[in-house]
C-alpha distance (Angstrom), angle and dihedral (degrees) to the residues before:
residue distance angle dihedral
X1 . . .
X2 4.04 . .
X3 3.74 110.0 .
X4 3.80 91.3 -129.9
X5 4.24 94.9 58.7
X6 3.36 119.4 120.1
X7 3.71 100.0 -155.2
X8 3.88 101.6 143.7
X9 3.72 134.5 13.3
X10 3.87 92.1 -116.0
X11 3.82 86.1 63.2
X12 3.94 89.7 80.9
X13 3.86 113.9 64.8
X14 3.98 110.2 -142.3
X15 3.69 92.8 -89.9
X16 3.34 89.6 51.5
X17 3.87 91.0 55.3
X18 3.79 95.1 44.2
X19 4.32 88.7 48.3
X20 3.90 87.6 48.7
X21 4.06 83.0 51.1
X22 3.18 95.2 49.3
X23 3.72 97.4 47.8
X24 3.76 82.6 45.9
X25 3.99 87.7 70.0
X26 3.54 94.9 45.4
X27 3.78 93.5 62.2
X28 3.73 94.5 41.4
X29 4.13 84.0 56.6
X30 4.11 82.8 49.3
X31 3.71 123.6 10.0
X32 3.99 112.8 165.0
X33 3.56 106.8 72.6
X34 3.73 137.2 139.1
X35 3.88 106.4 -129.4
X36 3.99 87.2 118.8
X37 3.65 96.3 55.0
X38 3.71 109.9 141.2
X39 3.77 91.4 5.9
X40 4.15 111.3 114.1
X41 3.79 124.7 -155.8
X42 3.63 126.0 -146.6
X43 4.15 104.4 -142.5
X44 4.13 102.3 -164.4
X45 3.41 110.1 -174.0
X46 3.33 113.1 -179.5
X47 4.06 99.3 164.2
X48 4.08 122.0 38.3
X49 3.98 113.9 -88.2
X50 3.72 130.3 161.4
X51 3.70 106.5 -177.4
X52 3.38 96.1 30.6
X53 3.95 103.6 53.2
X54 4.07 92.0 29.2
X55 3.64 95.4 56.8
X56 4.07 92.8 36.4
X57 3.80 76.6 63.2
X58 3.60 100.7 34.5
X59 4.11 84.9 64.9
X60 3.28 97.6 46.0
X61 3.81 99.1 51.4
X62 3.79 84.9 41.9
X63 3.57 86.3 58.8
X64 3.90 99.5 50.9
X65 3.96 93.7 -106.1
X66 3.77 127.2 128.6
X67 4.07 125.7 -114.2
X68 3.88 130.1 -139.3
X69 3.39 135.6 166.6
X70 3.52 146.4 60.2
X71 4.04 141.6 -64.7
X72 4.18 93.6 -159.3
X73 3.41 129.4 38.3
X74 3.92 92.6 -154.9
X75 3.63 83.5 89.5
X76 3.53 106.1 47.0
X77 3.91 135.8 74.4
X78 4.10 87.6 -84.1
X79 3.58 89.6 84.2
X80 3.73 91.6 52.8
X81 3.77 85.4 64.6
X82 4.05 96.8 -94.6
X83 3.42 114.5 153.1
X84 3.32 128.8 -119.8
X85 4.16 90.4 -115.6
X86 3.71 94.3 58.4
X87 4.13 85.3 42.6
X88 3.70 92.0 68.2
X89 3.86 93.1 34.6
X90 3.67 87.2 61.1
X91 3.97 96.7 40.7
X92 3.75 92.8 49.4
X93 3.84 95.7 60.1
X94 4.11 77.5 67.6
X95 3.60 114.3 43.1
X96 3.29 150.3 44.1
X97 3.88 105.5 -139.4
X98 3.82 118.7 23.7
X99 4.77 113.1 -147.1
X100 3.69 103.9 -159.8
X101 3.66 129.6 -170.5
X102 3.67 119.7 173.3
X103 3.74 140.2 165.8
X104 3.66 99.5 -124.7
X105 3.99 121.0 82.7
X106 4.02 107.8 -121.8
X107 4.67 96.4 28.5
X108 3.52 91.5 114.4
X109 3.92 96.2 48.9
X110 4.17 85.6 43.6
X111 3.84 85.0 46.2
X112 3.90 99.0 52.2
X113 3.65 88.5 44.0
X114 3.99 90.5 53.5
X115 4.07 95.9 42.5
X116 3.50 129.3 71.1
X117 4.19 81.9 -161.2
X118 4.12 113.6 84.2
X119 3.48 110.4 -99.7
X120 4.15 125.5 -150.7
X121 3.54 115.3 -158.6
X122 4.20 113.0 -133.4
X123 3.52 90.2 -176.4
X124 3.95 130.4 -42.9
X125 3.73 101.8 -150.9
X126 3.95 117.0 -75.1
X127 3.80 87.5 -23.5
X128 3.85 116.8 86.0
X129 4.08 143.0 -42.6
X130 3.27 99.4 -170.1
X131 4.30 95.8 -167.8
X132 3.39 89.4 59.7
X133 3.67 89.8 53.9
X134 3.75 83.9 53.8
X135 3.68 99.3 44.4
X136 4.06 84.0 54.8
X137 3.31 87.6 53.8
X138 3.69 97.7 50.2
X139 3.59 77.0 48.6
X140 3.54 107.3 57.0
X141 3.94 92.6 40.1
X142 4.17 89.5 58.4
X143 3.77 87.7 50.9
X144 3.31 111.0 33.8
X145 4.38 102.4 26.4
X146 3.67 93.6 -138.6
X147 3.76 131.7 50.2
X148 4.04 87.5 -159.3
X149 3.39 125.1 102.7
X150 3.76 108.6 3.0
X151 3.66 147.3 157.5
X152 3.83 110.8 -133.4
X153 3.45 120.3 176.2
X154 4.18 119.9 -158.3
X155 3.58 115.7 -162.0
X156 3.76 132.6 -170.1
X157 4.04 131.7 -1.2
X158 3.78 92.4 38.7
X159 3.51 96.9 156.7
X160 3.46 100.4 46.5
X161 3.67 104.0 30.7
X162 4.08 113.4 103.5
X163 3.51 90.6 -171.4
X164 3.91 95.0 69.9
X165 3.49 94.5 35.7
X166 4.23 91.9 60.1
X167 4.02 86.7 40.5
X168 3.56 96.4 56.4
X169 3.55 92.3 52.0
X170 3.79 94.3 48.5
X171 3.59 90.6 49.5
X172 3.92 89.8 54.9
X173 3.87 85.1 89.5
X174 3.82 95.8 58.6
X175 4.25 106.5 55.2
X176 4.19 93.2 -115.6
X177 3.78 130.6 170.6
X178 3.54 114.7 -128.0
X179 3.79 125.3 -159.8
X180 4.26 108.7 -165.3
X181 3.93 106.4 -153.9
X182 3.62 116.4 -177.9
X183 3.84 147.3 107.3
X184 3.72 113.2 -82.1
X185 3.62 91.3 -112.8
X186 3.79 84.5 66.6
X187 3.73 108.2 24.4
X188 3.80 117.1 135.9
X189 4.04 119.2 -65.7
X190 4.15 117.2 -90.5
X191 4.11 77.4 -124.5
X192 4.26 94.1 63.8
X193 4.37 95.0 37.8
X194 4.01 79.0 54.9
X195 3.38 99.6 41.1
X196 4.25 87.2 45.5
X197 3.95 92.0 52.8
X198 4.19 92.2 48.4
X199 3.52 89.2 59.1
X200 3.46 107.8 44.3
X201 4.05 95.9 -106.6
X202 3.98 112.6 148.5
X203 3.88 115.2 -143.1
X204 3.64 146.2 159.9
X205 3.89 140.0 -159.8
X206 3.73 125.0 -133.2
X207 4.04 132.6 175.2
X208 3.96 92.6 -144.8
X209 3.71 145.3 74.0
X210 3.87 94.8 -133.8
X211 3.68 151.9 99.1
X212 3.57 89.5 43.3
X213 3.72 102.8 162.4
X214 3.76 105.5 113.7
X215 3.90 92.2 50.1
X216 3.83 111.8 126.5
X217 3.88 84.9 177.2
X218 3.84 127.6 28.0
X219 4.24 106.9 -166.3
X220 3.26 109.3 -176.5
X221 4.50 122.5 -174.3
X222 3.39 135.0 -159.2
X223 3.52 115.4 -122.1
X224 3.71 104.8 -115.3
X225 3.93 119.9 -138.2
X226 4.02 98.1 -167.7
X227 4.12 84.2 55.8
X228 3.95 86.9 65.5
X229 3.90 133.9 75.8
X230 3.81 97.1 -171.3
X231 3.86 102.1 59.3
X232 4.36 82.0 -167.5
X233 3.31 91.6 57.5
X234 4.40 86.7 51.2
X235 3.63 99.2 46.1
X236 4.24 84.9 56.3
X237 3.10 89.9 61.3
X238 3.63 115.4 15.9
X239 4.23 94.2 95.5
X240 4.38 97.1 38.2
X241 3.75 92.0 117.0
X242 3.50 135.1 39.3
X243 4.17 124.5 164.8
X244 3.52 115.7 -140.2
X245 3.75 128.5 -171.0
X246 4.00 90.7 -120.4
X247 3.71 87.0 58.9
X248 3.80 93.8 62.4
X249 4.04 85.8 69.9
X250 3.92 105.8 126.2
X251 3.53 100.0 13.2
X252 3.72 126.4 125.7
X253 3.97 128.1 -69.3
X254 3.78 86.0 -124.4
X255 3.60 104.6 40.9
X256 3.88 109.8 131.7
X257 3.76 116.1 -162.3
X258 4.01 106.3 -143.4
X259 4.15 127.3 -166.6
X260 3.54 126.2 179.9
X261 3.75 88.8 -144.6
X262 3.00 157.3 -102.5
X263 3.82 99.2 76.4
X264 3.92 124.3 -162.6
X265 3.51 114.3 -175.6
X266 4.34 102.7 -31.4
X267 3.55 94.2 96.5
X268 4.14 122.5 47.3
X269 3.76 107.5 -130.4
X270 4.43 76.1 -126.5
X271 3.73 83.8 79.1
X272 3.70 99.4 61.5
X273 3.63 94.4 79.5
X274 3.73 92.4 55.4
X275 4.00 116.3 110.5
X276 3.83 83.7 -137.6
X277 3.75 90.6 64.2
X278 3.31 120.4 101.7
X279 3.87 127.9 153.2
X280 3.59 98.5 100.0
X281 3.73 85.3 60.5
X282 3.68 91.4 47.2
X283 3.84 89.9 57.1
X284 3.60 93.7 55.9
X285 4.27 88.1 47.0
X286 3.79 85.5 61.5
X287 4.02 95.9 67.2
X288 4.41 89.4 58.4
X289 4.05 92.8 39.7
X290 4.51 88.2 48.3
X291 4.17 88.3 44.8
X292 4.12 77.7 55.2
X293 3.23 104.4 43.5
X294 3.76 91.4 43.0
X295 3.43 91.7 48.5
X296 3.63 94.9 60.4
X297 3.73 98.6 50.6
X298 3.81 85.9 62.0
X299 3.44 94.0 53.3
X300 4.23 91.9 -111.6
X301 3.31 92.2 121.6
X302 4.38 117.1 102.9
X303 3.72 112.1 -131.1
């Protein structure tokens, strides 16, 4: 595996986090540069995304690099039966940085172990998307001023959702609180209440969206239909939560409602005008936190 992947959240130490953070801010202060000029990045895309693959591609044009790829695999070589080895073969003889999202947990890992290119995982099915993690992060520092010592409260597809699964690992540097709401057809993996307990991390596990009061952070999921096999099992569940502005009554001054996005029906378009709401925010946090992270796996990045 190249050094410079970014496979997993647990392949940046904490002071890696904090200097990707920090480099994060720097390119919010000044985003169009040319420090990619002449560099090309592969963009694989393997399962829809908007945020995701636009701002991947936002950052590098922003940074005066060059963008191939593709956003649907229906029209590449995959659905001639080419495997995904022999896809990033192929792309590597063309780029300098391969962005990978796939549908199955554990393709970026195989990828980076295949490429002799760095490889930053979007998303690898209900595994792990690590930039995310980091762009909640970035996130949760601008709102909050600390990422030590917090309450953050994760809501919804639990078992499914990658994005909480990278974020509660990244926050295992910073001593938070975690409340786990969800139905028990989605409550958080065996793997994550283990992982929680080995390092010290206090949580608890409640059926409802209430009594939200001592919630620093409120992240709310979507419950995601192409995650399931039994479509039965998704409409039970698929509607079980839904934020509404009224509900924010009582909670703290600070509280910041995050979503990795795209919502369905978990948050009421009434919340939107809250100050507390802040996804749409956190989307546009993503583009400075990628232009970091890509930065480092080309080696642009000052110690």
């Amino acid at each position: 595996m190249n050094a410079k992947s970014l496979v997993s959240i647990t392949d940046y130490s904490k002071e890696k986090i904090l200097r990707i953070l920090d480099a994060a801010a720097e390119f919010e202060a000044r985003p169009n540069r040319e420090t990619l000029k002449g560099k090309v990045v592969a963009t694989l895309f393997f399962e829809p995304s908007t945020r995701t693959r636009l701002s991947f591609e936002t950052a590098i044009n922003r940074l005066g690099g060059r963008v191939i790829g593709f956003s649907d695999a229906a029209n590449t070589s995959t659905s001639k039966g080419e495997t995904l080895h022999d896809t990033i073969m192929m792309v590597s003889n063309y780029a300098d940085l391969i962005v990978m999202r796939h549908p199955l947990d554990g393709a970026a890992r195989y990828a980076s172990e295949v490429s002799s290119l760095p490889i930053i995982n979007a998303g690898d099915g209900s595994n792990q998307h690590p930039t995310q993690t980091l762009l909640d992060l970035y996130s949760i520092y601008k709102t909050q001023g600390t990422l030590e010592n917090l309450n953050i409260y994760m809501v919804g597809d639990l078992k499914y959702g990658r994005t909480v699964h990278s974020l509660l690992m990244a926050m295992s540097h910073f001593h938070p609180t975690f409340t786990f709401i969800a139905p028990s057809e989605l409550e958080m993996p065996e793997q994550y209440k283990i992982f929680c307990w080995e390092n010290g991390i206090e949580y608890r596990e409640k059926r409802d969206l209430d009594e939200l009061g001592e919630a620093d952070i409120l992240y709310m999921t979507r419950v995601q239909r192409e995650r399931f096999q039994d479509l039965m099992e998704y409409e039970r569940v698929k509607d079980v939560y839904c934020l509404k502005n009224s509900m924010l009554d009582g909670t703290k001054d600070t509280l910041r409602i995050l979503h990795p996005l795209p919502r369905v029906g978990e948050i009421d378009m009434d919340v939107d005008a809250n100050e507390k709401a802040y996804y749409f925010q956190q989307a546009k946090n993503g583009l400075y936190v990628r232009q970091a992270v890509i930065s480092d796996a080309l080696g642009m990045l000052e110690d």
